[in-house]
VMD Tcl script that draws the C-alpha trace (Angstrom):
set ca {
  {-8.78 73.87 29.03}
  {-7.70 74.30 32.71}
  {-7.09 71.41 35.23}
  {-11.08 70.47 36.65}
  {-11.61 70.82 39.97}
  {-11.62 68.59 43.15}
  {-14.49 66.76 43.89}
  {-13.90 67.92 47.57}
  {-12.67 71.21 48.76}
  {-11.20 70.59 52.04}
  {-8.44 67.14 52.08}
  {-7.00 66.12 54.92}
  {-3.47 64.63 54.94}
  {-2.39 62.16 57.72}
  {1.02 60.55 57.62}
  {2.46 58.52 60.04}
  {4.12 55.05 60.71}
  {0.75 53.34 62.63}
  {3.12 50.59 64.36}
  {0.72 50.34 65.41}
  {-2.06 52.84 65.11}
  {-3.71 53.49 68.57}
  {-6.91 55.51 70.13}
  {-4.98 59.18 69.90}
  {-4.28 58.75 65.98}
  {-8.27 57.72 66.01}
  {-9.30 60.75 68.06}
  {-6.86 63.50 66.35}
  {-8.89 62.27 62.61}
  {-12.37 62.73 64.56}
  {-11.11 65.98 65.80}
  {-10.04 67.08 62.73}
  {-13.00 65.94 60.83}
  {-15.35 67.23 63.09}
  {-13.61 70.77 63.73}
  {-12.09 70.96 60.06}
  {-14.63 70.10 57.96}
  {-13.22 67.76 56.22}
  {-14.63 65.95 52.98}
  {-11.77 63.30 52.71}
  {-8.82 62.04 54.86}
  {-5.80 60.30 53.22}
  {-4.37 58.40 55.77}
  {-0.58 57.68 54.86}
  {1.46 54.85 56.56}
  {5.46 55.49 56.33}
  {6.94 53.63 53.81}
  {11.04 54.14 54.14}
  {11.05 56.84 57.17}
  {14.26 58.55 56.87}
  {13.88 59.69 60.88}
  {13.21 56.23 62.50}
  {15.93 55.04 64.16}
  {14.20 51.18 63.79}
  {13.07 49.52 61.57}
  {9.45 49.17 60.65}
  {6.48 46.47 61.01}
  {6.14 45.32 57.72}
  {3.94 47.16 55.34}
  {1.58 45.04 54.64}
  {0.59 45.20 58.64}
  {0.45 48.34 58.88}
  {-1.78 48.75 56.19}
  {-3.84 46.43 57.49}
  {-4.03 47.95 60.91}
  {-4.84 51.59 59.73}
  {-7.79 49.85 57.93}
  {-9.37 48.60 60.54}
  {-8.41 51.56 63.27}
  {-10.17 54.15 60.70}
  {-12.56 52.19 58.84}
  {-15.14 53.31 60.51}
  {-14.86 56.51 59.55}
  {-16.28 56.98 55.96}
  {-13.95 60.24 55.06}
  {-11.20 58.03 55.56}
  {-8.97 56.63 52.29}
  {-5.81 54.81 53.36}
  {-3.23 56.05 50.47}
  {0.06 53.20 49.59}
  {1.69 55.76 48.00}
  {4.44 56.32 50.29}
  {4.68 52.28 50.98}
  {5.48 51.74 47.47}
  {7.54 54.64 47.26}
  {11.72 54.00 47.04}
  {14.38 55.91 48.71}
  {13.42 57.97 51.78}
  {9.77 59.00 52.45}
  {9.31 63.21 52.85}
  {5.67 64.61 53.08}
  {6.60 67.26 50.61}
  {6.45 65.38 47.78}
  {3.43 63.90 48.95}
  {1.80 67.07 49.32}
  {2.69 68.01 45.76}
  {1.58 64.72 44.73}
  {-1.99 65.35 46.26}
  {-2.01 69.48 45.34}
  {-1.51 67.85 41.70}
  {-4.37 65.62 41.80}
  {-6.62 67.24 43.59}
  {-6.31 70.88 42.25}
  {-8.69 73.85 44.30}
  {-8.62 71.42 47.62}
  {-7.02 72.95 50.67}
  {-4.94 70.62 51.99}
  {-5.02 69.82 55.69}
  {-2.15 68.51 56.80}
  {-2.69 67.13 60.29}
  {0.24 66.33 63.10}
  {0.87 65.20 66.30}
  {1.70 67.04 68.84}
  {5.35 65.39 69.14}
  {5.32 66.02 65.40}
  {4.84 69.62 66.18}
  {7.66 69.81 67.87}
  {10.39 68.53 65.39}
  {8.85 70.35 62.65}
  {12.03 72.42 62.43}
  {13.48 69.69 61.22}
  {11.22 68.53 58.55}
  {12.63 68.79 54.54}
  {11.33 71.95 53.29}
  {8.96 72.60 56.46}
  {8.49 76.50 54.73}
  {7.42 74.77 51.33}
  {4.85 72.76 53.36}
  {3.54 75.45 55.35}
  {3.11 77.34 52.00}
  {0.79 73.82 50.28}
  {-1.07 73.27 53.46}
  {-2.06 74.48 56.56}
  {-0.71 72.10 59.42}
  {-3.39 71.27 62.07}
  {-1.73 69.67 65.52}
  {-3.50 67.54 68.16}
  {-3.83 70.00 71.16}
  {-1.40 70.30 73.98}
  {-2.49 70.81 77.39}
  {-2.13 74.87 77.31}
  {-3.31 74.67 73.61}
  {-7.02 73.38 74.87}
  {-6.89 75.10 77.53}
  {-6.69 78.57 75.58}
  {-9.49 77.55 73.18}
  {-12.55 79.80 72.71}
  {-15.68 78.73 74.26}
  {-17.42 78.38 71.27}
  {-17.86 74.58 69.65}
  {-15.39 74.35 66.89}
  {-13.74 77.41 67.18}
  {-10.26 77.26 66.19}
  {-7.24 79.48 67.47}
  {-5.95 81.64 65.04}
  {-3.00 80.03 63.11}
  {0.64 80.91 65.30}
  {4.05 80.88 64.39}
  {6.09 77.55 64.61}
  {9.22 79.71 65.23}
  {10.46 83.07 63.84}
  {12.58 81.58 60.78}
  {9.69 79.18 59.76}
  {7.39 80.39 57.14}
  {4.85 78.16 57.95}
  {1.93 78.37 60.90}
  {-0.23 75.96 62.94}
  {-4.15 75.85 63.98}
  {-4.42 73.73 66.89}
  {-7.17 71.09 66.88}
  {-9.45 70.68 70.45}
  {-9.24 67.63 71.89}
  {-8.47 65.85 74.83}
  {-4.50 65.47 76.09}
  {-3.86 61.36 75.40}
  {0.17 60.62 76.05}
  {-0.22 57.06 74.16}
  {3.00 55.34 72.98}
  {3.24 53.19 70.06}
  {7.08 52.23 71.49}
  {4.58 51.13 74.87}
  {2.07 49.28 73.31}
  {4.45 47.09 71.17}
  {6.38 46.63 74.74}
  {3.05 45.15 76.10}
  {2.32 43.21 72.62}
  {6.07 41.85 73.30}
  {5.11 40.59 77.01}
  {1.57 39.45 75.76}
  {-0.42 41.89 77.93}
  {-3.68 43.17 77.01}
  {-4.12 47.07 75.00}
  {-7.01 47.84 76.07}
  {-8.16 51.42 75.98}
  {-5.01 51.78 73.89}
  {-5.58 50.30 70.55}
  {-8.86 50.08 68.49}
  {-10.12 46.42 69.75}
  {-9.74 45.28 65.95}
  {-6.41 46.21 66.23}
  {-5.48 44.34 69.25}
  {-6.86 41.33 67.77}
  {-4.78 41.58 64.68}
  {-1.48 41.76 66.62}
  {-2.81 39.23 68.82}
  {-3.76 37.18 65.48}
  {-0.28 37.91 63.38}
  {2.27 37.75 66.76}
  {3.36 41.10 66.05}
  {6.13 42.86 68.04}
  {6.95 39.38 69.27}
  {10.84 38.52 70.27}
  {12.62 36.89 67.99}
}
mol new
graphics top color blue
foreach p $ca { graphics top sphere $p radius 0.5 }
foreach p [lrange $ca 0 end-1] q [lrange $ca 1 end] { graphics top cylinder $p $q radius 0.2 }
display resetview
């Protein structure tokens, strides 16, 4: 017998740190829902990330926080899989993690748009551009050159000439937040609003996170 399909067709992948997750990692999954089609998200917090030059909130915070920054959006499943995974964290072996257990889904994979431009340097970037198609949060020219019609996406373009791998960019509006700002202002004790989910603040409020020693 062959492998049985997915229940879903289209699965959206969505890796990241979240330290903490703020209102532009919330509007690129509604994007990408909306525009995408998408039956299920896997939202992935970092667990070792082998490019961060710091080191990480603690897992089981940023866990928490990407539960309540996406809960309210039902397609959402917030995956431990690279939390409890040891050595160095790549999203290729994700990816062949989720083709495997979700066989006849098109993965999604979706990526900011400072993501986008160190994908050059991602492990195996060709391999992933051959498992998924990689979706970015717009840039300023990017939304700028979308068709008029709703959900209309640009046709997939190059990342560079020597990368077998190409991007569709997702519509949505340009939002420059910083993770590295809002834990300054959680350091000082200043007020996220309009930066961070509410829920969020509160937690970081709650747990003294990104406090000074």
């Amino acid at each position: 017998m062959g492998l049985s399909l997915s229940p879903f067709t289209r699965l959206g992948v969505f890796g990241g740190a979240f330290d903490p997750p703020h209102l532009a990692h919330v509007a690129l999954l509604e994007a990408a829902i909306a525009q995408l089609q998408l039956d299920q998200v896997r939202v992935l917090p970092t667990g070792q990330a082998w490019h961060k030059p710091r080191n990480l909130t603690g897992a089981e915070h940023r866990l928490a926080m990407a539960r309540l920054a996406f809960g309210h959006l039902p397609q959402v499943v917030v995956d431990e899989r690279e939390i409890h995974r040891t050595g160095p964290s790549y999203t290729v072996d994700t990816l062949h993690e989720l083709q495997a257990e979700f066989p006849g889904a098109q993965l999604y994979l979706l990526i900011g748009d400072d993501q986008r431009r160190s994908l050059a340097a991602w492990r195996n970037i060709s391999e992933i551009g051959r498992i998924a198609i990689i979706c970015a949060a717009g840039r300023d020219k990017a939304v700028r050159a979308w068709n008029e019609e709703p959900g209309t996406l640009q046709s997939p373009s190059p990342i560079s000439d020597t990368l077998q791998a190409h991007i569709l960019t997702l519509k949505m509006p340009l939002m420059p937040h910083s993770a590295t700002d809002i834990r300054a202002l959680a350091a000082s004790e200043q007020a996220m609003t309009g930066l961070v989910p509410p829920a969020v603040e509160r937690y970081i409020h709650e747990h003294h996170l990104y406090r000074p020693n």
